[in-house]
C-alpha positions in Angstrom: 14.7 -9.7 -20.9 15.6 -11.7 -17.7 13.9 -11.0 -14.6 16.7 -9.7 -12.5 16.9 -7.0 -15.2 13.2 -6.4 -15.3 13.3 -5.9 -11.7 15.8 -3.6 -11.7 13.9 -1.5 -14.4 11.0 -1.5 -12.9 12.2 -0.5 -9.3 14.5 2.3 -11.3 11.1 3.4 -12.7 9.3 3.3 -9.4 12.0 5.5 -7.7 12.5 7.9 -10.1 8.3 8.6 -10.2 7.9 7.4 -13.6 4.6 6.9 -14.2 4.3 5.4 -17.5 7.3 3.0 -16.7 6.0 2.2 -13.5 2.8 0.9 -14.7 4.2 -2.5 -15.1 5.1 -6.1 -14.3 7.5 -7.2 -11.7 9.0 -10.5 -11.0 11.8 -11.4 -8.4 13.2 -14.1 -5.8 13.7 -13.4 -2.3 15.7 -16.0 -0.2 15.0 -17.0 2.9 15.1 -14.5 6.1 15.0 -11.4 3.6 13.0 -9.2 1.9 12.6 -6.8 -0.9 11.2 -4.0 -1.6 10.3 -1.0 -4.4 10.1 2.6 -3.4 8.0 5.8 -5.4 7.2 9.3 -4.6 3.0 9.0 -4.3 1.5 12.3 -4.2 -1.4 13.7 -1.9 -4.3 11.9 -3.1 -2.4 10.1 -5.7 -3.3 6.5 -5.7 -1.9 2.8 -6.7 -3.5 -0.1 -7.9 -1.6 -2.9 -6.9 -1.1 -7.0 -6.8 1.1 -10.0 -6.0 1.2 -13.6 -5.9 4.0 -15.4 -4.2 5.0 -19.0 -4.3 5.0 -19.4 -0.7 3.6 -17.2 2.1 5.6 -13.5 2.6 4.5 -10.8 4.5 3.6 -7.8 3.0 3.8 -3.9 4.0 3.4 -0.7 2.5 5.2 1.9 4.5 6.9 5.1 4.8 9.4 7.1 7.3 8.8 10.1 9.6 11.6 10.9 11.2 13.0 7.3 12.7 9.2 6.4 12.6 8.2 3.8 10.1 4.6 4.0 9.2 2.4 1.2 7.9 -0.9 2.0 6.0 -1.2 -1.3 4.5 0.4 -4.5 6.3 -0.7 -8.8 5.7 1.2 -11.9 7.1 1.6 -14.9 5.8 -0.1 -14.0 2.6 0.4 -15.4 -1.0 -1.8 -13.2 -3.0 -2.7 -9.5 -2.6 -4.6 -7.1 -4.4 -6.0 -3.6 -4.1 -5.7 0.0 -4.2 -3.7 2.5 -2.2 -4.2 6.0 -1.8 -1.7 8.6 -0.2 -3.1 10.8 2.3 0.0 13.0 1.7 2.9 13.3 -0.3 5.6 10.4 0.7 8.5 8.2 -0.2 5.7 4.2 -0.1 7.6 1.7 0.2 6.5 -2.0 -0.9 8.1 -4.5 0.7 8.0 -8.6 0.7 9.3 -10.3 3.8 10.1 -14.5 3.2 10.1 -15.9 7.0 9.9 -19.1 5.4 12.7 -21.6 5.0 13.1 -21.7 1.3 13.5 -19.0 -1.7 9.8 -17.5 -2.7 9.2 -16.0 -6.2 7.4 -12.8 -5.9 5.6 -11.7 -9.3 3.0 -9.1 -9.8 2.2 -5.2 -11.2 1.8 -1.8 -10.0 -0.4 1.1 -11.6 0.0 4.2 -11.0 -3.6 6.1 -11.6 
């Protein structure tokens, strides 16, 4: 399977809540001056185990919306790798985005489990 495919299934899984197709692999390219980013419905108390590596430096964020209010409970800079957990304090639309500030295309690959 190529990874623009993969990506796509795995950020279909992610938004549609599906937690046994969620808890997967990811790979995908962001060029420079953009970002990317896979959405899911967490629950209250619900939590993620999550990690990343990138080829170059991207900024990393886990957020959600209230309102026109974007709210970050997680947020690095500059970072290459990542890894931890991340537990909803109440039922949202996360959002886990990769920012590439940098000059050239960055390869983004890593996995998210639901638990």
């Amino acid at each position: 399977m190529d990874d623009a495919l993969r990506t796509l299934l795995v950020a279909a899984a992610l938004a549609a809540g599906d937690a046994a197709a969620a808890d997967d692999a990811f790979r995908f390219s962001i060029a420079s001056g953009k970002f990317d980013e896979h959405c899911m419905k967490i629950e209250a108390g619900r939590a993620i185990a999550y990690r990343f590596e990138a080829s170059a430096p991207v900024d990393f964020n886990i957020h959600y919306h209230r309102g026109k209010d974007v709210l970050y409970p997680v947020k690095r800079e500059a970072t290459r790798q990542f890894a931890s957990t991340f537990r909803a304090e109440s039922t949202d639309e996360y959002c886990l985005m990769w920012e590439n500030r940098g000059a050239t295309a960055v390869t983004v690959e890593g996995r998210v489990d639901r638990r």
